[in-house]
VMD Tcl script that draws the C-alpha trace (Angstrom):
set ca {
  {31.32 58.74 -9.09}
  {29.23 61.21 -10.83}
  {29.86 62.54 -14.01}
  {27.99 64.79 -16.49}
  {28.82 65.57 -20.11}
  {27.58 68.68 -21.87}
  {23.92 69.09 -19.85}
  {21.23 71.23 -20.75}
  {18.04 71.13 -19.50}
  {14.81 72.95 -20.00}
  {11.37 74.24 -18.95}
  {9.28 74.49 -21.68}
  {10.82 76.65 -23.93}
  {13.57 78.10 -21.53}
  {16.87 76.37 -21.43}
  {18.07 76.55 -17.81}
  {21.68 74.72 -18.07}
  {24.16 75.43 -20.51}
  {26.34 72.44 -21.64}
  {27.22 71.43 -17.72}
  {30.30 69.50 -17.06}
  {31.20 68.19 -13.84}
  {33.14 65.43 -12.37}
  {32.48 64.58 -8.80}
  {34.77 62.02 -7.31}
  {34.40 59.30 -4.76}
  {34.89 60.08 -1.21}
  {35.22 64.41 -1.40}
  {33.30 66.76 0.02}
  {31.70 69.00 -3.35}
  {30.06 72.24 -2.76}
  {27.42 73.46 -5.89}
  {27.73 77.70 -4.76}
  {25.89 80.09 -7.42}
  {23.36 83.47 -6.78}
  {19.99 83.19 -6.68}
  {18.41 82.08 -10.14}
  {21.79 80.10 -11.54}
  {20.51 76.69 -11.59}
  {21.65 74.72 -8.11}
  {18.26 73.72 -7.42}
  {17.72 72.60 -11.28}
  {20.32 70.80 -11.51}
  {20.52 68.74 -8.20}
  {16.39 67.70 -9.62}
  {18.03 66.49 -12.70}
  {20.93 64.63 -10.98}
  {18.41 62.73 -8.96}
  {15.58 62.19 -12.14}
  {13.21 64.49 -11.01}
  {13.88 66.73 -14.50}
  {15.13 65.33 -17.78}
  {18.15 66.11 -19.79}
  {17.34 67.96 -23.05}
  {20.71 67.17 -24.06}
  {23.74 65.79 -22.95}
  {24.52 62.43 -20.32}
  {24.68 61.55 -17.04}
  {26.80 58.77 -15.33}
  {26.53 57.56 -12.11}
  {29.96 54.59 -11.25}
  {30.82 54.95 -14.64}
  {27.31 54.13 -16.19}
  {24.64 56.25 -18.13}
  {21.85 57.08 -16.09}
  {20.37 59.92 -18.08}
  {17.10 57.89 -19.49}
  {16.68 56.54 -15.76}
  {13.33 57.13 -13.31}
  {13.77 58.73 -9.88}
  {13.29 55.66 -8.52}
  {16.22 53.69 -9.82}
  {18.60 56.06 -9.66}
  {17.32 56.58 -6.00}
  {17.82 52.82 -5.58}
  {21.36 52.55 -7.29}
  {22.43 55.82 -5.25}
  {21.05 53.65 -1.95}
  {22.80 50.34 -2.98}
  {25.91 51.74 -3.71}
  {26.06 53.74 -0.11}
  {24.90 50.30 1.68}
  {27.88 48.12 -0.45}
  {30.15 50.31 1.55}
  {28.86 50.65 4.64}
  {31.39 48.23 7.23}
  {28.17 48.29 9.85}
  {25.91 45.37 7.38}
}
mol new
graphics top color blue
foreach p $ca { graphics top sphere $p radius 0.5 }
foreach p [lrange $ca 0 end-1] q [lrange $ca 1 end] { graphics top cylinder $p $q radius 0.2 }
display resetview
């Protein structure tokens, strides 16, 4: 469900994330553990568009949402949760 391929992000000059790789699947509970100062908080912004990706993609269902605003990806994230919610 998400996916990232060889993330890096900066600020300003710093690089922050390293060539991240993760695959989070569908329906499983996925803890992001680290000390203070690693990155959690960095890269949960850039997962929901809040940073940008220096380098590297993003998918979200199998489709490249690196180049997206907040606000769609917020909106995708939404629609796909409400698609599979048995209660509508």
């Amino acid at each position: 469900m998400i996916k990232t391929k060889n993330i890096s992000m900066h600020y300003g000059s710093s690089q922050v994330l390293f060539d991240i790789n993760i695959d989070i699947k569908k329906a499983k509970i996925t803890s992001l553990m680290g000390s203070n100062g690693v990155g959690k908080t960095s890269f949960l912004k850039l997962l929901s568009g809040i940073h940008t990706v220096s380098s590297g993609e993003f998918y979200f269902d199998n489709k490249n949402v690196t180049k997206q605003k907040s606000y769609h990806i917020i909106i995708v994230t939404t629609t796909h949760h409400n698609m599979g919610n048995p209660m509508k």
